[in-house]
N, C-alpha and C positions, 0 to 999 in steps of 0.2 A: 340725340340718339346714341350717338361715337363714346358722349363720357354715361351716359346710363349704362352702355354695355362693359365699358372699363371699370364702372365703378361694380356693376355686377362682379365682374372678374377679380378684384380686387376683394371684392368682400368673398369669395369664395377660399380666396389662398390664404385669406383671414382664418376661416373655416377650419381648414387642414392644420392649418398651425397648431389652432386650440388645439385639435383632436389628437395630435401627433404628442402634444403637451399632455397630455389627459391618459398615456399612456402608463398601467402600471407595471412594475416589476420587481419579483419578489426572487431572491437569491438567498444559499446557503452555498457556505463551501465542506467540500467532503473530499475524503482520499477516493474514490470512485461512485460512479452510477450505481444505486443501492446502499449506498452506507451510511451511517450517520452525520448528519449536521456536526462540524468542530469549529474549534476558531484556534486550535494548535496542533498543530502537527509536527510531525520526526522531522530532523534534516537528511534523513535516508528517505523519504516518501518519496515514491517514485515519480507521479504525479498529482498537481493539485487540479480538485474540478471547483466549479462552480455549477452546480445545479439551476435553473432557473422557471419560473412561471409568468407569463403575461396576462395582462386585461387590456381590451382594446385597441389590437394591433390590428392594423389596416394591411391592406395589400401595396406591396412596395415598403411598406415600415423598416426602416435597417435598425438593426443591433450592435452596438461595438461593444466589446469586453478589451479591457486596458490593464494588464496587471501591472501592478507599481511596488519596488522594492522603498517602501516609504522608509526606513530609518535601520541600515545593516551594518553599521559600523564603516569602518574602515575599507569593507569589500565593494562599497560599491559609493557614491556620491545619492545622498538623501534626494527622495524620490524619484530614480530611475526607473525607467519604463522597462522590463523585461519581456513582455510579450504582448498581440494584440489581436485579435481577429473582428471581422465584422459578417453578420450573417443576413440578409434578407429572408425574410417570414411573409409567407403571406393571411396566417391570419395566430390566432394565439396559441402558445403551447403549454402546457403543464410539466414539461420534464427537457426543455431546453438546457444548453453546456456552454459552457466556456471553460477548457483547459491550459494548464503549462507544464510544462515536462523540469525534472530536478534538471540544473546544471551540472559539468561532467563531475565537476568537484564535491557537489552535495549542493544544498541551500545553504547560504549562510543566517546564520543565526539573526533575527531580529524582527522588526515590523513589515507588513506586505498587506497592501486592499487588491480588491478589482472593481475597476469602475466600470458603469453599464449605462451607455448610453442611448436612446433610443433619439435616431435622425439626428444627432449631435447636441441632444439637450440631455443632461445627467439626467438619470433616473433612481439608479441608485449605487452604492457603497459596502460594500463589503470587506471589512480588517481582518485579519489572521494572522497568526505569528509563525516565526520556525524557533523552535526551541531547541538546545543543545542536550548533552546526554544530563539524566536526573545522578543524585551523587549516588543512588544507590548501582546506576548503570556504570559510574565511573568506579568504582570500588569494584565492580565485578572485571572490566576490563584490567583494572592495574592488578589484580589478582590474578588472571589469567597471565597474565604478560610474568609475573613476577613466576609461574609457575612454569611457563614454557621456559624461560631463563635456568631454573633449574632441574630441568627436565621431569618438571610432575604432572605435564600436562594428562588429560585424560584421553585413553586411545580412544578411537573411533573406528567403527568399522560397519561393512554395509548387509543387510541381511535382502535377498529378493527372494519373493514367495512365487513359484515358479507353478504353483497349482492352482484350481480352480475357487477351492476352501480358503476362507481367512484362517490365519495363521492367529491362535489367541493367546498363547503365550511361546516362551521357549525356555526350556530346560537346562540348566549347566550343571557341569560336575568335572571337580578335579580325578576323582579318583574311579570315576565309572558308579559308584555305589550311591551317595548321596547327592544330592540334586537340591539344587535352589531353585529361583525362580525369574530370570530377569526381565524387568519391566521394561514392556514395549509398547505400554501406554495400552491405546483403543485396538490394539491389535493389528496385524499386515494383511491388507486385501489381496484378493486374487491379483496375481502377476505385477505387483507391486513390489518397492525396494526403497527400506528408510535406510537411515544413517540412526546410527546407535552406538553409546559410549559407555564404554565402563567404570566404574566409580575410582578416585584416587587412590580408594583404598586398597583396590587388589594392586596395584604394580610390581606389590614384591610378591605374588602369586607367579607360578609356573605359565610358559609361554602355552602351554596344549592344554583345549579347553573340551569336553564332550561337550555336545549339545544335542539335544531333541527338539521338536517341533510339535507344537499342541496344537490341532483344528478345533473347529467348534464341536464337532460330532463327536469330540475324546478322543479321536484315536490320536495317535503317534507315532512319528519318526522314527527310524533305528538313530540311536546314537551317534555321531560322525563327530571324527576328532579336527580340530581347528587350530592353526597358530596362530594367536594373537599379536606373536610379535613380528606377524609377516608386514609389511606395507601394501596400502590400498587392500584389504581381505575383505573378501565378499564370501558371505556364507548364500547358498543357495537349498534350496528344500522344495 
């Protein structure tokens, strides 16, 4: 009677096993909850997810997520573990995570998985990489850089829409009389405030600019004069 009830018990934990083993799990990684599946991402991404889905997860089931710096050069020694968490589930989910946050420094450049274990048997595998800047990113940087060196960078300065009206465009004029147009893109929401730059080309223009403010309903702003050559300027309307 002793070994039929052991052998019961035995073939029970047998049971759990398979079942534990019969567990599926399907993974993408994305730069957050809602965005697209990638398998490369910035080494500015602030952080990496893993999205996931189960079949077959029992009560008590645990989850580990393992993320590993599989191949970053010199930063770190091949296949380092950077982060880890484990999650108990008690039955399957459709839009389970596993995250890790960028390092203070940035990611370094190279190969990265996360592995997903379910009760400490692999399930599955997921690779991604961190990519460095593209040459057309690095051309725009040493350009920049090469312009602040000789002071051509381009000013910036902040506009807040302090009304209840979007702001659709805004008006400049050197001379009070003629008016352009400058591009502020999809326009400034109620009590909203962008950052906005001027082209390189005016710098040898005068530091006092007129501006108007255009709402959607046409009307407009009185004029109001602005130095551009103040620092930090916020224009308000």
């Amino acid at each position: 009677m002793k070994r039929t009830i052991a052998l019961l018990i035995a073939m029970i934990g047998c049971g759990a096993l398979a079942q534990a083993g019969d567990v599926k799990v399907k993974a993408m990684i994305t730069t957050g909850p809602g965005d697209e599946e990638t398998t490369s991402l910035a080494a500015d991404t602030p952080k990496v997810f893993a999205i996931f889905k189960t079949k077959g997860l029992q009560k008590g089931d645990k989850l580990r997520g393992v993320w590993i710096a599989e191949d970053v050069g010199s930063a770190a020694p091949a296949n380092s573990k950077i982060g880890e968490k484990t999650l108990a589930l008690d039955e399957d989910t459709d839009n389970g995570d596993f995250s890790v946050s960028k390092p203070t420094k940035g990611w370094p450049v190279g190969k990265y998985r996360l592995e997903i274990y379910v009760n400490d048997k692999l399930a599955t595998t997921e690779k991604f990489t961190i990519k460095g800047k593209t040459e057309k990113e690095s051309a725009e940087s040493e350009e920049s850089a090469e312009s602040k060196e000789s002071g051509e960078s381009d000013y910036s300065f902040k506009v807040h829409n302090t009304t209840k009206d979007r702001i659709k465009k805004l008006l400049v004029s050197e001379d009070g009389e003629k008016y352009g147009t400058f591009d502020i893109g999809k326009g400034i929401g109620p009590d909203k405030t962008v950052t906005l730059q001027w082209d390189k080309s005016t710098n040898n223009s005068d530091c006092e600019w007129l501006i108007k403010a255009v709402f959607d309903d046409g009307s407009e702003t009185p004029p109001k004069k602005f130095d551009f050559c103040e620092e930090d300027l916020e224009l308000e309307f």
